[in-house]
C-alpha positions as CSV (number, residue, x, y, z in Angstrom):
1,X,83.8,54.1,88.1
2,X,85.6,55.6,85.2
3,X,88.2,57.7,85.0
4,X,86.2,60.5,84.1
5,X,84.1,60.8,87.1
6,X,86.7,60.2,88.9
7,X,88.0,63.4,87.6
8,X,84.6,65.5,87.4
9,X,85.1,66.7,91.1
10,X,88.3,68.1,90.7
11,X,87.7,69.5,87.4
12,X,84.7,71.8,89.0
13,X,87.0,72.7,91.8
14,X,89.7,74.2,89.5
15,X,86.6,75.8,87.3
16,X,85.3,77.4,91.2
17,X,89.0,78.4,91.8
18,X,89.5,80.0,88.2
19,X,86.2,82.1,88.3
20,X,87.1,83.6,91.6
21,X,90.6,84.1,90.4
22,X,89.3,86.3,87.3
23,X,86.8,88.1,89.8
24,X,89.3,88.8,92.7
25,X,91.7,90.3,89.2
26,X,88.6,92.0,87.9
27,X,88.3,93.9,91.1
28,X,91.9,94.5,91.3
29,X,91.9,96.5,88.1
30,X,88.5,98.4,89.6
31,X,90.7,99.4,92.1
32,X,93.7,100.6,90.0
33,X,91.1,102.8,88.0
34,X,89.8,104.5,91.3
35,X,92.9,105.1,92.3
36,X,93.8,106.4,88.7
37,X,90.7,108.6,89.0
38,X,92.0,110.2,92.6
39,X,95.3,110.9,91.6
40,X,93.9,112.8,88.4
41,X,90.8,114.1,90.6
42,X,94.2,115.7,92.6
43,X,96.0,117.1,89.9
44,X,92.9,119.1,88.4
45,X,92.5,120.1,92.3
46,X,96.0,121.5,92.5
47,X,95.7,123.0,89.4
48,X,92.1,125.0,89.5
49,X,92.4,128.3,90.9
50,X,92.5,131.7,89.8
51,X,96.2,132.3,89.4
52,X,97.6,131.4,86.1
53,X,99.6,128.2,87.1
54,X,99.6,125.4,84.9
55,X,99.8,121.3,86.3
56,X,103.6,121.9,84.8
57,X,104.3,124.8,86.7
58,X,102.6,123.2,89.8
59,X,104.5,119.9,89.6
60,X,107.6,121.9,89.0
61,X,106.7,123.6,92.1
62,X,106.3,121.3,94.2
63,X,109.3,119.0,93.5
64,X,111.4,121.7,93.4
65,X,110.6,124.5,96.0
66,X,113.6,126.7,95.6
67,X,112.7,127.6,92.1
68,X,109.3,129.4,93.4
69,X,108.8,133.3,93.5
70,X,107.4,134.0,96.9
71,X,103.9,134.5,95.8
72,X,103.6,131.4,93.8
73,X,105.4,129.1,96.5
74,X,102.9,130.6,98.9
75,X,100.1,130.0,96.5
76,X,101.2,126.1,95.9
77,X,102.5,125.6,99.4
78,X,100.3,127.2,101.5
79,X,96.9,127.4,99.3
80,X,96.6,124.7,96.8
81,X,98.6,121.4,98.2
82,X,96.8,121.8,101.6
83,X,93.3,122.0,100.0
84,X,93.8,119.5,97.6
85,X,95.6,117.1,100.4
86,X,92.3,117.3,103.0
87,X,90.1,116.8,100.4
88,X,91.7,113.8,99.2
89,X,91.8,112.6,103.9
90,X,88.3,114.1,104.5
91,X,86.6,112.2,101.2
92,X,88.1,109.2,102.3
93,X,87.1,109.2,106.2
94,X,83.9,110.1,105.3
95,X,83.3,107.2,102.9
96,X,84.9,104.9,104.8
97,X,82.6,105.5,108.0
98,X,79.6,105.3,105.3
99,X,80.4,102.1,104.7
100,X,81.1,100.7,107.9
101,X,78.1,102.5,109.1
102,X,75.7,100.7,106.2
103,X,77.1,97.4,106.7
104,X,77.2,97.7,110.2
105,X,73.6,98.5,110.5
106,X,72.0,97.2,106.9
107,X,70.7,100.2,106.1
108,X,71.8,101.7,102.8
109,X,70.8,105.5,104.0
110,X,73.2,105.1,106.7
111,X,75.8,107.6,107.2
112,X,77.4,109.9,109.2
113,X,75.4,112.7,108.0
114,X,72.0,111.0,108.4
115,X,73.0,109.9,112.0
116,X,73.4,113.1,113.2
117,X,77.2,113.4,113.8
118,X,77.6,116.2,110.8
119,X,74.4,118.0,112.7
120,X,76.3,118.2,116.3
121,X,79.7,119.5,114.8
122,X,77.7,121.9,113.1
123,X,76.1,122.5,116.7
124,X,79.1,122.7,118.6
125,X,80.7,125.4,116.0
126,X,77.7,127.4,116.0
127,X,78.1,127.5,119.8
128,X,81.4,128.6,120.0
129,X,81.2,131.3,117.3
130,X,78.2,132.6,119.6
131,X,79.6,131.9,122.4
132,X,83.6,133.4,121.9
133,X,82.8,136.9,121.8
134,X,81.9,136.8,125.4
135,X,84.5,134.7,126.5
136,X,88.4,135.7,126.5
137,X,91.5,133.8,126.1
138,X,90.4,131.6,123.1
139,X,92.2,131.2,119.8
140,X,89.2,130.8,117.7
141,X,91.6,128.7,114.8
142,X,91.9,125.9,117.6
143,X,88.5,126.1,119.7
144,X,86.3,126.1,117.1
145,X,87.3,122.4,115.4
146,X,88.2,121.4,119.2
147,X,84.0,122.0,120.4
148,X,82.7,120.8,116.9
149,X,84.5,117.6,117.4
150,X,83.7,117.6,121.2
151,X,80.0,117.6,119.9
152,X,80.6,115.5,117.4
153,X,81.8,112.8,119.9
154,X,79.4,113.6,122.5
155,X,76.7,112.8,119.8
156,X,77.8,109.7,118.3
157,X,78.2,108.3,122.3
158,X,74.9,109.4,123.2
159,X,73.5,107.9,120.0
160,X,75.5,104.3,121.5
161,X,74.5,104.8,124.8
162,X,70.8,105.1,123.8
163,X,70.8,102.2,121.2
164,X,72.7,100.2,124.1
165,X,69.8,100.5,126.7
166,X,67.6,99.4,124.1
167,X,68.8,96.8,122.4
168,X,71.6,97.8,120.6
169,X,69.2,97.1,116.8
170,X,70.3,98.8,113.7
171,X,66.9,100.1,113.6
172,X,67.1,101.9,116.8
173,X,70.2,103.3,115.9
174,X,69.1,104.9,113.0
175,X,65.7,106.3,114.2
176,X,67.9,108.1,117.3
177,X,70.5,109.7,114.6
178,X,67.7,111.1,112.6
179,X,66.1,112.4,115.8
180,X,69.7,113.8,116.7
181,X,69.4,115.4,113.4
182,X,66.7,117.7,114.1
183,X,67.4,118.3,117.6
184,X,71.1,119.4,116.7
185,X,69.6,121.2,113.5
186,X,66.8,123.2,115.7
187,X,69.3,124.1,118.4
188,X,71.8,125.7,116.0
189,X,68.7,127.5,114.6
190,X,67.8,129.1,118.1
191,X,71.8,130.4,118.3
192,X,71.2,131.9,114.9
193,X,68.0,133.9,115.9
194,X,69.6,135.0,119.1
195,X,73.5,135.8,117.4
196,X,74.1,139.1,115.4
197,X,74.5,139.2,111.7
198,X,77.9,138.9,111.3
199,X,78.2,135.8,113.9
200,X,75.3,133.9,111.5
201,X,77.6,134.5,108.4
202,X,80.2,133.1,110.0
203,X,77.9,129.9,111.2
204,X,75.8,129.8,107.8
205,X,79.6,130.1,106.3
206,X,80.9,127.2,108.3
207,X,77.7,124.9,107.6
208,X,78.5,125.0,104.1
209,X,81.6,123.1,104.3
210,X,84.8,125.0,103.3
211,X,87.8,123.3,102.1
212,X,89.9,126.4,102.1
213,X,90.0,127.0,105.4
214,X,92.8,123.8,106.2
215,X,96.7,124.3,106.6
216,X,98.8,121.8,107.2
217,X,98.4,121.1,111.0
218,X,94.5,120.0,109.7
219,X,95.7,118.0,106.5
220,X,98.3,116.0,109.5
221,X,95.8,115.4,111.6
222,X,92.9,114.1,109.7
223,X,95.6,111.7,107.3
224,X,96.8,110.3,110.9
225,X,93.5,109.5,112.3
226,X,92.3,108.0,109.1
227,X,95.9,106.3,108.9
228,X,95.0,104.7,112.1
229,X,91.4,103.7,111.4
230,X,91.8,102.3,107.9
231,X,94.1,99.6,109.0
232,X,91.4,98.6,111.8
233,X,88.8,98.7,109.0
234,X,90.5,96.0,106.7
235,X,91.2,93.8,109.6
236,X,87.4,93.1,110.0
237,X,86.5,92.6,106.3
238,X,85.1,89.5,107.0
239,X,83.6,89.7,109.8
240,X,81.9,93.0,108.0
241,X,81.2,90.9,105.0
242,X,79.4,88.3,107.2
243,X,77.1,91.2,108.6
244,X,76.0,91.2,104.7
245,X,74.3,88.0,105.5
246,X,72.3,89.3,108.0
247,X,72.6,89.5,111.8
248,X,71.2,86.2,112.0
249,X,73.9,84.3,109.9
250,X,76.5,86.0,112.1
251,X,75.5,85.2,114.8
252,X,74.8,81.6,113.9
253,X,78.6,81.6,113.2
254,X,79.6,82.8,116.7
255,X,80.1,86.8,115.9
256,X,78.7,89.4,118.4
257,X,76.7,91.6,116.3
258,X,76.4,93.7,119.0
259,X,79.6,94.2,120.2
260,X,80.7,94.6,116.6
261,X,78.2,97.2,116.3
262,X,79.9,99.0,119.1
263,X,83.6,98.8,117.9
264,X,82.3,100.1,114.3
265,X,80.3,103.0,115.3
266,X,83.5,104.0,117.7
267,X,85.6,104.0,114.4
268,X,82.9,105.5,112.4
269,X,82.2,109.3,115.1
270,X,86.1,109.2,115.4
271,X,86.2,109.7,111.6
272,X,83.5,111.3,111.3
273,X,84.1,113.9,113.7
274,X,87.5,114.8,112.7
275,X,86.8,114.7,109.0
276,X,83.5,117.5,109.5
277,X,85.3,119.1,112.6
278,X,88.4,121.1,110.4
279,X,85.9,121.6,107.3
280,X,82.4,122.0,108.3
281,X,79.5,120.2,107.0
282,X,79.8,118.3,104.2
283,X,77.1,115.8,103.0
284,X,76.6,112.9,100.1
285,X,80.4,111.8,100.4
286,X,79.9,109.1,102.8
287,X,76.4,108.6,101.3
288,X,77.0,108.2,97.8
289,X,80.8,107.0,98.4
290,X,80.2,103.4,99.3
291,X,77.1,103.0,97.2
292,X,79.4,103.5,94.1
293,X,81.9,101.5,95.1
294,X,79.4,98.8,96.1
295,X,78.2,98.7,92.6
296,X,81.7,98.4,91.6
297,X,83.4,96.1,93.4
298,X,80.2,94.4,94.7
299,X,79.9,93.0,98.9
300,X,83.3,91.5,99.6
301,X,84.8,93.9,101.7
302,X,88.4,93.0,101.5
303,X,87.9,95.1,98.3
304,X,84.4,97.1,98.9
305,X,86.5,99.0,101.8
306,X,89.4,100.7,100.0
307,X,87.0,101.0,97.2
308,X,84.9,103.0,99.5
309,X,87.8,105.4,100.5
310,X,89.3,105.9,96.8
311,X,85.6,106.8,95.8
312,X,85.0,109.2,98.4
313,X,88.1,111.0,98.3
314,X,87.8,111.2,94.3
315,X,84.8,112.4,94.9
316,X,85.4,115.3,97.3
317,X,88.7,116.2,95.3
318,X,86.5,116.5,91.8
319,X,84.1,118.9,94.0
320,X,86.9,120.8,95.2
321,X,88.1,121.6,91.7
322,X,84.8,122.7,90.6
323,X,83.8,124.8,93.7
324,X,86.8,126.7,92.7
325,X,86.2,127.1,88.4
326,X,82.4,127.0,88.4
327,X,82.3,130.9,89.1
328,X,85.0,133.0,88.0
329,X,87.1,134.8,90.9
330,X,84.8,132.6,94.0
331,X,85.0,129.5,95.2
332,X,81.6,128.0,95.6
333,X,80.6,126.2,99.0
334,X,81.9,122.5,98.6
335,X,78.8,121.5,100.6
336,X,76.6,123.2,97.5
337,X,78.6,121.0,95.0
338,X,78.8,117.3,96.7
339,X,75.2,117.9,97.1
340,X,74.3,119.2,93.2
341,X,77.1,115.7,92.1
342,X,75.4,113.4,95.2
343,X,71.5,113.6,94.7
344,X,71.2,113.2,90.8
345,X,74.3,110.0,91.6
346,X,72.5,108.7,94.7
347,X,69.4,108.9,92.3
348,X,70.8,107.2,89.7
349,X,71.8,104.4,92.2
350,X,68.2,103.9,93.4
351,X,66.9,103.0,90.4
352,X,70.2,101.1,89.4
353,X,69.7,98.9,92.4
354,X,65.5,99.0,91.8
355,X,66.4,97.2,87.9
356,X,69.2,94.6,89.6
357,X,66.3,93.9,92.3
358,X,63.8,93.2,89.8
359,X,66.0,90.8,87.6
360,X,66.7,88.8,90.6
């Protein structure tokens, strides 16, 4: 045997090793760019609004307080940093439970929106705003979040409960979240017909999704729950990007889909229902979030995850922004915007995947 084939089989090693060293760096700088993209996504946040304050101003603001009027440090303090700051924590959460919750169950329409969980917050807060007037001794600024995530929860355990009894199959999961959707949708209907006017403003208001409505006490607790989740999330990348292979490969390698399915969807209504819970309704982000990112980065998820949660919050922050400059002197219903950004995207993204399907 010469030396040469002696050689050959190292050689293709060291090839194998060099192409997934220039793919692992390529999807390194795809990360940098998101992340470039957030932090200016934040910046025109901050800086859209109808006071005449420049990113200058703002920055100067904000690293040095004591040089602030009282109306512009309550504008920046109180207004701008805590709406950009939950967009930049609900985006995130919401995109990172979309992509547990499509990996988890293969189904690229999974989210938490299509499950049902963004339906039973919306439920819960519709109950309470009917509900309050005829009850005394509630703060409505902590009740209301408190029964939309209480709903919220109460959905998402149902939705495990149910898909437990039976089976525990990705496919049962998802037919019980769209059930959940109408059943939570048609219930917050009947408290509309029955409520006054003014009580369906304020429900119609709150389904739209409103950023504006967070302080800090909201922009702390979402962070810390997503702080706490995240970290879980990149510990199972590869058990999440074994799911990829299908439930049959992972389980032929000794993973319990269905116990994995349970841990995930815990993470994914804890998210879920703090994210929508402060905020309201708020659609497309964890839809659209991971799909992006998955076209990006592609299906490892050591990557694909905090690719999910860059996207998503860029996302949400660049629809903040323009919910507050598309009409002069309003701010325009987030929900209205992710939705106008998310269906021509998510369209796009069909027929991006349909083309990659049919070179294959």
């Amino acid at each position: 045997m010469s030396q040469q084939e002696i050689s050959e089989p190292g050689n293709a090693g060291a090839g194998l090793f060099e192409h997934y060293r220039l793919i692992a760096a390529r999807r390194t700088m795809v990360l940098i760019c998101l992340f470039a993209l957030m932090c200016l996504a934040f910046l025109m946040d901050i800086t859209a609004g109808p006071a005449n304050l420049g990113l200058l101003d703002v920055l100067k603001g904000i690293f040095s307080p004591s040089s602030l009027d009282q109306r512009n440090y309550v504008i920046i303090w109180s207004v701008r940093l805590p709406d950009a700051l939950i967009a930049l924590a609900v985006g995130g959460a919401l995109s990172l439970a979309g992509v547990e919750t499509q990996t988890t169950l293969n189904n690229p329409l999974a989210s938490p929106f299509t499950l049902g969980i963004s339906a039973a917050a919306t439920l819960g807060a519709a109950f309470f705003i009917v509900v309050a007037p005829n009850v005394g001794g509630f703060s409505q600024t902590l009740m209301l979040p408190a029964f939309a995530f209480s709903f919220a929860m109460m959905a998402a355990m149902a939705i495990l409960t149910l898909s437990t009894l039976h089976g525990g199959s990705s496919t049962t999961i998802v037919l019980y979240g769209i059930a959940l959707v109408f059943l939570c949708e048609a219930l917050t209907a009947a408290l509309q017909y029955v409520a006054s006017a003014e009580v369906i403003q304020q429900i119609v208001f709150w389904n739209m999704g409103n950023l504006t409505r967070a302080g800090w006490t909201e922009v702390a607790v979402v962070s810390a729950v997503f702080a706490l989740v995240l970290p879980l999330s990149l510990r199972d990348v590869w058990i999440l990007t074994a799911l990829r292979g299908g439930e049959d490969q992972a389980r032929s390698s000794g993973l319990s889909v269905n116990r994995i399915r349970l841990v995930v969807m815990i993470r994914v209504a804890i998210l879920s229902a703090v994210a929508v819970c402060f905020v309201g309704t708020i659609g497309f982000i964890g839809l659209v979030g991971p799909h992006i990112a998955r076209m990006l980065l592609g299906e490892d998820h050591r990557f694909l995850v905090p690719g999910a949660c860059l996207t998503g919050a860029a996302l949400l922050s660049l629809a903040s922004c323009l919910s507050k400059v598309l009409v002069p002197g309003a701010i325009v219903p987030v929900y209205i915007i992710t939705a106008i950004i998310g269906v021509p995207v998510f369209l796009v993204l069909i027929s991006w995947r349909r083309k990659e399907a049919s070179w294959q």
